[in-house]
C-alpha positions as CSV (number, residue, x, y, z in Angstrom):
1,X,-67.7,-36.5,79.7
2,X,-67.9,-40.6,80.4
3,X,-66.5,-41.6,83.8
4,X,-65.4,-45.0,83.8
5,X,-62.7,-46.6,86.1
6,X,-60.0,-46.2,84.0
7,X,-60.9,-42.2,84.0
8,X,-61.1,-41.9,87.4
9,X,-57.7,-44.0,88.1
10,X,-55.7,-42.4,85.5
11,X,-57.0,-38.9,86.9
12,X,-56.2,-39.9,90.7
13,X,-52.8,-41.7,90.0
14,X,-51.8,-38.0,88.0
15,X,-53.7,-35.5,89.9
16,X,-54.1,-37.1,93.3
17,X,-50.1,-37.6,93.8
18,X,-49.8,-33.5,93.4
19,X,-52.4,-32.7,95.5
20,X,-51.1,-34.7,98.4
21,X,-47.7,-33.0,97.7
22,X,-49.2,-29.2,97.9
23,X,-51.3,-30.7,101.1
24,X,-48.2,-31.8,102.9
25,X,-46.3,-28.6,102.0
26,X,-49.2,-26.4,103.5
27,X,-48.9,-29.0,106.7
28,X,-45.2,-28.5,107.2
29,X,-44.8,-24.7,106.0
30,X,-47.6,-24.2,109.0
31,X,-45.9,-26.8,111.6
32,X,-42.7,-25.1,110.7
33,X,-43.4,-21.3,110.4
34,X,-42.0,-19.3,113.5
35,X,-45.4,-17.6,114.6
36,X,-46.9,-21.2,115.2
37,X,-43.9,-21.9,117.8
38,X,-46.1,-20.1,121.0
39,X,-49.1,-21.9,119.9
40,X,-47.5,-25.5,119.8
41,X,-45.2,-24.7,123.1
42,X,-48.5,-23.7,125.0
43,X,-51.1,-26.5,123.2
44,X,-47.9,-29.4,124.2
45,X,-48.4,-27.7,128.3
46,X,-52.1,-27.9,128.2
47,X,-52.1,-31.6,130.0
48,X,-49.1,-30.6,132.6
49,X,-51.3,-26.9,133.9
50,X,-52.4,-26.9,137.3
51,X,-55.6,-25.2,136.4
52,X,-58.5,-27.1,135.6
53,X,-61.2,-24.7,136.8
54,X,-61.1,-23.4,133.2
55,X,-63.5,-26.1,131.4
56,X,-66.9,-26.1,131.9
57,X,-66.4,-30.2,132.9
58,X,-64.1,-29.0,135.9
59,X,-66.6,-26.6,136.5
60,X,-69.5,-28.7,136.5
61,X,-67.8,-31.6,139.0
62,X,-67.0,-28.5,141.3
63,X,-70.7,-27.6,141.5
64,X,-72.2,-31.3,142.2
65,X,-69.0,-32.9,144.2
């Protein structure tokens, strides 16, 4: 098989336009399914916890400060 530009355009103007599709269907059925909710709710409070002991950097500034 001979890959020339026009091969290569003609296969990513037909075959790259589904792919993207089926890749932003996977993206939103996983944003949107309801398991994911507790996952997002606790990842969007991450910045707004108190508790900064947890990561080894916070734990490392404890130990030389």
């Amino acid at each position: 098989m001979h890959l020339d530009y026009e091969t290569v355009v003609h296969f990513t103007k037909s075959w790259g336009l589904i792919y993207f599709i089926v890749l932003m269907a996977i993206v939103l059925v996983y944003a949107f399914w309801p398991g994911s909710k507790k996952k997002f709710d606790r990842a969007a409070r991450m910045p707004l916890d108190d508790d900064t002991t947890d990561t080894p950097a916070a734990q490392g500034a404890e130990n030389h400060g």
